[in-house]
C-alpha positions in Angstrom: 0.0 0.0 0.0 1.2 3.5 -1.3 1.3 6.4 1.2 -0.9 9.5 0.8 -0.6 13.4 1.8 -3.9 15.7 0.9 -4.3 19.2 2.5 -8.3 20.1 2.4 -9.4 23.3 3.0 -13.2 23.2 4.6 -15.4 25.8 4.4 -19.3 26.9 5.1 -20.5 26.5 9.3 -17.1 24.6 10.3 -16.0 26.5 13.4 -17.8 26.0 16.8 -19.5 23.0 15.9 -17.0 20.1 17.1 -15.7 19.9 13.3 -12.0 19.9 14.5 -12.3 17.2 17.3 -15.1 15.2 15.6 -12.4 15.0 12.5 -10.0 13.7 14.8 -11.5 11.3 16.2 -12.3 10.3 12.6 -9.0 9.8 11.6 -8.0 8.1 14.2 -10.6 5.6 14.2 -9.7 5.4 10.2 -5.6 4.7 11.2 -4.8 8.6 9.1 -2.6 10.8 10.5 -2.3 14.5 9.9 -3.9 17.7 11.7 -6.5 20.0 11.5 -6.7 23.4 12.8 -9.2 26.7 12.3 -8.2 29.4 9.6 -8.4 32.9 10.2 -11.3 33.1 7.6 -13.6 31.1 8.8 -12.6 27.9 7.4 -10.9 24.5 9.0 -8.2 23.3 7.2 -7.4 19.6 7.6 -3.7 17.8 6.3 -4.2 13.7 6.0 -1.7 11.2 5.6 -2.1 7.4 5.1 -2.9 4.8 3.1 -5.1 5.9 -0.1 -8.6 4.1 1.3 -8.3 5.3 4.4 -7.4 9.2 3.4 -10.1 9.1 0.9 -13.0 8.0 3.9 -11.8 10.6 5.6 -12.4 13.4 3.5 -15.3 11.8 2.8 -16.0 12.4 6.2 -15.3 16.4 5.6 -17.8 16.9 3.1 -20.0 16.3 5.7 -18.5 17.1 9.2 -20.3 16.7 12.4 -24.2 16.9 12.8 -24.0 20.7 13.6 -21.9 21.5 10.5 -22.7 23.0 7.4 -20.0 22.1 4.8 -20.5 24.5 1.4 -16.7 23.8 -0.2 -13.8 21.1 0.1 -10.7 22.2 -2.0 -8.2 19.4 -1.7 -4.8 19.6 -3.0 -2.5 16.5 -3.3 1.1 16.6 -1.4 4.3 14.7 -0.7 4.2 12.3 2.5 6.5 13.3 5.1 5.9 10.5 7.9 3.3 12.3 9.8 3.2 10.3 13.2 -0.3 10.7 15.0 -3.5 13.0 14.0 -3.7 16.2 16.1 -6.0 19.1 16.9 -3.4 22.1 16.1 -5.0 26.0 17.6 
């Protein structure tokens, strides 16, 4: 199995409505590692590493979010593994 790197920028209702914690319990439960954090403009942004399967469920996962979310936009851009080593909540 290939490794995986994908940055996603979330956007639409994603702050203050357990986005960031719900995703990481996500990807944990899914074996990704990575981070996600707020952006100053409103959006969550959300870096995922792993196999292929695995990344993919979770951004499934992000074009949905939590039951109080409203996601409107998921930009995901491809990038280089680097070994991430655990998924974490970054502020």
């Amino acid at each position: 199995m290939s490794e995986v790197r994908c940055r996603a920028i979330v956007s639409g209702r994603v702050q203050g409505v357990f986005y960031r914690d719900s995703c990481r319990q996500m990807a944990r439960r899914l074996g990704v590692r990575g981070s996600v954090r707020n952006r100053h403009d409103g959006a969550v942004e959300v870096v995922a590493e792993g196999d292929r399967d695995a990344v993919d469920a979770l951004l499934a996962w992000c074009r949905e979010g939590p039951p109080r979310a409203n996601v409107t936009g998921l930009a995901i851009t491809d990038e280089p593994p680097i070994g991430e080593s655990s998924f974490r909540v970054v502020n």
